[in-house]
C-alpha positions in Angstrom: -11.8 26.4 18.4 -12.4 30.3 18.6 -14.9 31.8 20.1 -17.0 33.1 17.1 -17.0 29.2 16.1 -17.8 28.1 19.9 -20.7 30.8 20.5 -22.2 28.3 17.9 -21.1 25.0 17.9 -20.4 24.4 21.3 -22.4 22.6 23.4 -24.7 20.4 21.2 -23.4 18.3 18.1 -26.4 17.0 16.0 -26.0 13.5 14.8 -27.3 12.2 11.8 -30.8 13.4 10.9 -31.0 15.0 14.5 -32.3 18.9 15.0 -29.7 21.7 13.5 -30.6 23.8 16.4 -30.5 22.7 19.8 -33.9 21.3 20.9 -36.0 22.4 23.2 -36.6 19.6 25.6 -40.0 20.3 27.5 -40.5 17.7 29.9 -39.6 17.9 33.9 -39.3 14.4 33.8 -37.7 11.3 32.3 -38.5 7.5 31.7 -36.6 4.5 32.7 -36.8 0.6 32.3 -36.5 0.2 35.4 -36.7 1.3 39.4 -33.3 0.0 39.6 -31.8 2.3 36.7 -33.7 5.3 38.7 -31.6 4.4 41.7 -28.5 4.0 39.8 -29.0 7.4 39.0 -29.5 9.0 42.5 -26.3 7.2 43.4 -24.7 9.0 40.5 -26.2 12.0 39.0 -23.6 11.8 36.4 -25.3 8.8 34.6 -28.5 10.2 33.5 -30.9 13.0 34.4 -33.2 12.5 37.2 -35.4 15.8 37.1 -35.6 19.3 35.3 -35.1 20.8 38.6 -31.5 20.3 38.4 -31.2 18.7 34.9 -32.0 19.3 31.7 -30.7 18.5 28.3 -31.4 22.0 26.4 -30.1 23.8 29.3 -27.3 21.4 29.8 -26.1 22.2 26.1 -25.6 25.7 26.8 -24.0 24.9 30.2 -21.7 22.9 27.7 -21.5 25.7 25.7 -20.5 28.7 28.5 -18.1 26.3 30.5 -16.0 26.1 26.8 -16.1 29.8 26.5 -15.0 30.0 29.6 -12.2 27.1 29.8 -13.9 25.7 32.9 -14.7 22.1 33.3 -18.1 22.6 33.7 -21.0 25.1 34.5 -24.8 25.4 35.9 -27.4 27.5 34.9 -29.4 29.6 37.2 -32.9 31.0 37.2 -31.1 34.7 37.7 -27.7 35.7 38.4 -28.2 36.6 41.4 -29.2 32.9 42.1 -26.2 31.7 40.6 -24.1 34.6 43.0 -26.1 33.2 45.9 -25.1 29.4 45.5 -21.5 30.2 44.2 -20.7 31.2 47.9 -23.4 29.3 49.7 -21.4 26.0 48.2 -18.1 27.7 50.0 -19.8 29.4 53.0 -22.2 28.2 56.2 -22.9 30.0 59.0 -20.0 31.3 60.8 -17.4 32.0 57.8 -16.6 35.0 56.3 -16.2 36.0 52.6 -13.8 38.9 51.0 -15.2 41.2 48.2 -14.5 44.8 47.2 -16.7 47.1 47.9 -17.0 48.8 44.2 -19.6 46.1 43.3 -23.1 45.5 41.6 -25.7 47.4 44.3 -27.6 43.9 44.5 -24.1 41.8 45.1 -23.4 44.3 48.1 -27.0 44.1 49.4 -26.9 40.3 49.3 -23.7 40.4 51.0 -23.9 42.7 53.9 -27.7 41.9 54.7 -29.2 38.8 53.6 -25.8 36.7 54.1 -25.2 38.3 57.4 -28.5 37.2 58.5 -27.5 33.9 57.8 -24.6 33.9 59.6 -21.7 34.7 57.0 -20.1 37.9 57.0 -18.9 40.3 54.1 -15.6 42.0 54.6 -15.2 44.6 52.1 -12.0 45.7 51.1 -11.0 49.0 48.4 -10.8 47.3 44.9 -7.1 49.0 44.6 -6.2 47.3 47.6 -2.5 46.2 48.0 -1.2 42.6 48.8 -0.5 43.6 52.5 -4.1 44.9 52.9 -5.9 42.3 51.2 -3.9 39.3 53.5 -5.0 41.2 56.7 -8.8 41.5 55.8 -8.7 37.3 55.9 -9.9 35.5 59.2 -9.5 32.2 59.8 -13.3 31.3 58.9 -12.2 33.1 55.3 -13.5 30.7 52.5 -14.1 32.8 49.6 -12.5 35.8 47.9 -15.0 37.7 45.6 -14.7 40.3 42.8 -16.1 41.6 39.7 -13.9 41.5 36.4 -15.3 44.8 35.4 -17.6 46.4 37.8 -21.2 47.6 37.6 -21.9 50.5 37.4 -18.3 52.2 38.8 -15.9 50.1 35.7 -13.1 49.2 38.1 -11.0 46.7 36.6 -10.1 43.9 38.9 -6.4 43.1 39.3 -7.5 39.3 39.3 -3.7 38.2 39.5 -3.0 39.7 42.9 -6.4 38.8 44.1 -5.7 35.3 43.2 -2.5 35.6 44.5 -3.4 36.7 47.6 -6.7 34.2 48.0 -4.6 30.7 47.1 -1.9 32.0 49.5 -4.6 31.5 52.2 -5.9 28.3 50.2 -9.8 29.4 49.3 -10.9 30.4 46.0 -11.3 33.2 44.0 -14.9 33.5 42.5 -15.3 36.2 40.0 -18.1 37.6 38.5 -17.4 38.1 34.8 -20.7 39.8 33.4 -20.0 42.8 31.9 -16.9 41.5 30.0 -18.2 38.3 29.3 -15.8 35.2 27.8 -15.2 37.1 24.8 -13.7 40.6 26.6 -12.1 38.8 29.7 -11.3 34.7 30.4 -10.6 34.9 34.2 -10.0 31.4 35.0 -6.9 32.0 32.9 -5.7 34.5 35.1 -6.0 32.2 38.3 -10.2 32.6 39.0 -11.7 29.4 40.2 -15.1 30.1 39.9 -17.0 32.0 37.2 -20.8 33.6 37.6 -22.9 35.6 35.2 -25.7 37.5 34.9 -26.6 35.4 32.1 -29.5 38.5 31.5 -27.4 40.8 30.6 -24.5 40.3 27.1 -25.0 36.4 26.8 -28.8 36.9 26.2 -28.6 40.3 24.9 -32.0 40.4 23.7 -33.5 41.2 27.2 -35.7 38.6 26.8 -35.4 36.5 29.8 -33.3 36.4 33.4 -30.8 33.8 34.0 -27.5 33.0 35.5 -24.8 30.4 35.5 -21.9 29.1 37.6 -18.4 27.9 35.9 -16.5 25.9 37.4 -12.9 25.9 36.7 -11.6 22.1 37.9 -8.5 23.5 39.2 -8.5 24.5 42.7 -8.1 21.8 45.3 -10.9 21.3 47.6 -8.7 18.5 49.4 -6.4 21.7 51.3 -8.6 21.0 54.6 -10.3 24.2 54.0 -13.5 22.5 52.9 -14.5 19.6 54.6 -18.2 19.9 53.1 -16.2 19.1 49.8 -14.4 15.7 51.8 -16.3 14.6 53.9 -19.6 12.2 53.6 -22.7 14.6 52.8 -25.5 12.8 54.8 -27.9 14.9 52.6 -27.0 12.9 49.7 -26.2 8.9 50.7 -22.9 9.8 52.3 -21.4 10.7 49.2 -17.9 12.2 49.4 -17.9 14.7 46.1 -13.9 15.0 46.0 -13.8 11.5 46.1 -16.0 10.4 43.2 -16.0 13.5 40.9 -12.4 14.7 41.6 -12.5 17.9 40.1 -15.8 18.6 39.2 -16.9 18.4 43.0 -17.6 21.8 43.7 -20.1 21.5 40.9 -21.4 18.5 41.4 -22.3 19.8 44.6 -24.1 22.8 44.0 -26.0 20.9 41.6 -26.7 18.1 44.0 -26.8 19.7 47.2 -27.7 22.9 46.2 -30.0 22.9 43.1 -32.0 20.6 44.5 -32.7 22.1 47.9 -33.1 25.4 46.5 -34.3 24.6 43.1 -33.4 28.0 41.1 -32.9 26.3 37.3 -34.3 27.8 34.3 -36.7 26.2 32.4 -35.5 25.1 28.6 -37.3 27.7 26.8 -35.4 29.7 28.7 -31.9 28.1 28.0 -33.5 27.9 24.6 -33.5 31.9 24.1 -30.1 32.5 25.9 -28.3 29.9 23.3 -29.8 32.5 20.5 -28.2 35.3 21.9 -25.1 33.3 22.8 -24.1 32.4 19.2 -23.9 36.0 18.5 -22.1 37.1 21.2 -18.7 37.5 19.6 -19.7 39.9 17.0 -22.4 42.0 19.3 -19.1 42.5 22.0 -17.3 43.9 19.0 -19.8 46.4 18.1 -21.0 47.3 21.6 -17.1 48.2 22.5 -17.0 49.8 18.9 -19.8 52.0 19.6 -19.5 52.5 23.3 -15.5 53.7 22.7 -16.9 56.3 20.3 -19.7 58.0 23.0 -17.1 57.6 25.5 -14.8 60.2 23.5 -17.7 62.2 22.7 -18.5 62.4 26.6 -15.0 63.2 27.4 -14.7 65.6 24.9 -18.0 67.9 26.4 -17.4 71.1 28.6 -20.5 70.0 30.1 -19.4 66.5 31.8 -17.2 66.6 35.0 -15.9 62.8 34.0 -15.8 60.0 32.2 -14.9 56.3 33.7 -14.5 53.9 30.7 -11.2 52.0 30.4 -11.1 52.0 27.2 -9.8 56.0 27.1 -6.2 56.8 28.0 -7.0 58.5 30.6 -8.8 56.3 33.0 -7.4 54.7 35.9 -8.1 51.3 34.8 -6.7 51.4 31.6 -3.4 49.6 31.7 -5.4 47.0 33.7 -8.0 46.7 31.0 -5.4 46.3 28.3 -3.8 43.1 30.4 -6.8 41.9 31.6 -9.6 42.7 28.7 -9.7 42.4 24.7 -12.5 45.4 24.7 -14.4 47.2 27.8 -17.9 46.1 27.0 -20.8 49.0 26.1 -21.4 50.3 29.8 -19.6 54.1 30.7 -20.8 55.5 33.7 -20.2 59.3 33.6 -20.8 62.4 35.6 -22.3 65.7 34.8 -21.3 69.2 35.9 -24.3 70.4 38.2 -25.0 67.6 40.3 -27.8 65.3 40.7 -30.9 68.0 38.8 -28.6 68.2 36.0 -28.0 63.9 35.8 -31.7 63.8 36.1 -32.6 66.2 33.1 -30.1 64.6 30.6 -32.2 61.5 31.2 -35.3 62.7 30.5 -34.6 64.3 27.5 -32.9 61.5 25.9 -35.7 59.6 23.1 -33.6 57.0 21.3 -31.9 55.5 24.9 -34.3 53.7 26.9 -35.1 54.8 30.5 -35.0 51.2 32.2 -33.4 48.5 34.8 -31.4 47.0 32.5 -28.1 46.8 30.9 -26.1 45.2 28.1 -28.9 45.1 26.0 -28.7 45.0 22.2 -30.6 48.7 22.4 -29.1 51.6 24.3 -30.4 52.3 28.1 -29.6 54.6 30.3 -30.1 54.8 34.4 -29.7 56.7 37.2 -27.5 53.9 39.6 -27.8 56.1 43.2 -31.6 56.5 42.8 -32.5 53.0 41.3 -30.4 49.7 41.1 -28.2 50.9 44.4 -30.9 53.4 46.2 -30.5 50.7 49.2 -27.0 51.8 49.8 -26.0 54.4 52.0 -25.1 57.4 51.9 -21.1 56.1 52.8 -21.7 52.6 50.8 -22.6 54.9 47.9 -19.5 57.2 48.5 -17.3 53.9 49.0 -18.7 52.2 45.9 -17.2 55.3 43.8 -21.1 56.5 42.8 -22.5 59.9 43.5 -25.9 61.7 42.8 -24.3 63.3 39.4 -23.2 59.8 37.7 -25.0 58.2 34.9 -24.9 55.2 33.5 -25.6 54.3 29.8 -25.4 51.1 28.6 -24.8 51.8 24.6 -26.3 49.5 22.3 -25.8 48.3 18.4 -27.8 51.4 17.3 -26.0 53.2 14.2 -23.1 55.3 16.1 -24.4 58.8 14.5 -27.7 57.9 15.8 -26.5 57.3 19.5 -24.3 60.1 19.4 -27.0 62.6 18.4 -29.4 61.4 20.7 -26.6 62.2 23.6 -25.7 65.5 21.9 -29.4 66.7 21.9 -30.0 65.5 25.7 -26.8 67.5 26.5 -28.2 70.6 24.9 -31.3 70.6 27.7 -28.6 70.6 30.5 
């Protein structure tokens, strides 16, 4: 099926006389005949669900639901994205390996990744998105078990080249895991240009509605955990009665064990209300990425068009660096542009504050236009260098354009622009 009909059939089929909509199932826990049955199910998960820590059938619908988006074999939902980020490479990484990621990233990716993981013992190496082949094969060690990237970075719009990264990652036999946010299924289907692992901010597109924070993990079934790279993925997991996950599940072990291991140790799942909300906004995913690149093309034109804006960065326009990319890689460029103004940081700050329709918030990708300041707010924790290296200065602004009327947004914009 296509993706329209998938963003709402997918995921739950309704038998006869069953619910339309998919159920919400409110309960942490479930009944059995029998102790033995409960057993059966600790020695496979697979069977049944044990607990709504890890399990749980509304959420598991739209876990169904984003792993056929994405053409994986299967997914798990987090209670954020950056939970789902965190488990994605904890279920590759212990202490002692290292991980690969550009350095044009989300602020809160590059925070978890050269502080918190460090503290636990893995370390970041951060490479320049536009990397070449020879560069990116001598930033791997031989503790390397991950290669990271985001299909269409927040809030600096690089466009990951996800063939040569994949490339250059299964040459060295680890996985690529990219986070596909901004362009969601519908823009961007990574696994089909050799990712491995798929994450999402679930908050942002999917939902829509800014109505809740989520995340989910997609597992592709394809890369092959058996290369000796990952014994964790071989060998007996005393954790969980010796069970070997390649063994049993084949090629859903890297999911099985994050869910498993994981989930359960951590226990970050959303709760079905939750999942309940994010299906909503999932089914009209399709035809909100239309509008929001729709609308988001035309303010990028406008932008680039004004004598007072020092750039634009939105592949979408001929002009950007990343637009051959986006046109191989992307079927739209989502509703984010980041832009600078002429006049520096005062001047970013004062086309902010006199915008009225755009909301001033920590958000993005909602159904509503926003607008942010990233150096001051969702990367102030960066330095001075990580902010330079990340490609964001003191002028930019970002504005995440919404489904508004397009003469509305573009008035709003043209008024600010008049106090600058």
């Amino acid at each position: 099926m296509k993706d329209e009909t998938l963003c709402l059939h997918a995921g739950y089929s309704p038998q006869n006389s069953e619910p339309r909509v998919t159920p919400i199932v409110q309960s942490t826990t479930y009944v059995y005949d029998s102790i033995e049955e409960v057993g059966e199910v600790f020695d496979d998960p697979t069977k049944s669900i044990i607990y709504s820590r890890f399990a749980n059938p509304t959420v598991m619908a739209v876990e169904r639901k984003i792993a056929e988006l994405e053409g994986g074999i299967a997914a798990m939902c987090t209670s954020s994205g950056q939970a789902a980020l965190l488990i994605a490479i904890l279920n590759l990484c212990k202490a002692g390996d290292s991980l690969i990621s550009p350095i044009q990233i989300y602020g809160g990716a590059t925070n978890l990744f050269s502080t918190t993981l460090k503290k636990q013992g893995i370390e970041c190496i951060f490479v320049d998105v536009d990397a070449d082949e020879a560069t990116l094969h001598k930033a791997f060690k031989s503790n390397t078990k991950a290669v990271f990237g985001e299909s269409l970075s927040n809030p600096s719009l690089t466009v990951l080249d996800i063939e040569k990264f994949a490339k250059v990652a299964h040459s060295h036999n680890v996985p690529l895991v990219i986070d596909n946010t901004f362009a969601t299924p519908v823009l961007c289907k990574p696994i089909k240009f050799g990712a491995d692992i798929v994450v999402h901010s679930t908050s942002k597109y999917m939902d829509g509605h800014a109505v809740q924070i989520g995340g989910v993990i997609v597992d592709s079934g394809k890369f092959d955990w058996t290369n000796g790279n990952f014994p964790e993925m071989t060998e007996p997991d005393e954790s969980y009665h010796g069970v070997s996950y390649t063994e049993i599940y084949g090629a859903s072990a890297y999911i099985i064990k994050a869910r498993m291991q994981l989930m359960r140790d951590y226990g970050v799942y959303p709760a079905a209300h939750s999942a309940f909300l994010l299906n909503l906004g999932l089914e009209t995913l399709s035809i909100r990425m239309e509008r929001y690149c729709y609308n988001a093309m035309k303010v990028a034109e406008f932008l680039n068009a004004s004598d007072k804006i020092l750039s634009v960065t939105y592949p979408g326009l001929s002009t950007d660096k990343y637009y051959d990319l986006s046109r191989r890689y992307l079927k739209g460029n989502s509703g984010v542009i980041s832009f600078e103004l002429k006049g520096g940081k005062q001047n970013a700050m004062t086309f902010i504050n006199a915008l009225k329709l755009a909301s001033i918030e920590v958000h993005v990708a909602d159904i509503r236009t926003s607008v942010l300041h990233p150096a001051s707010t969702t990367h102030r924790q960066l330095s001075a260098e990580q902010l330079k290296d990340a490609g964001i200065s003191e002028a930019l602004v970002r504005i995440s354009v919404g489904l508004e009327h397009i003469d509305d947004i573009l008035a709003d914009i043209r008024n600010a622009l008049t106090q600058v």
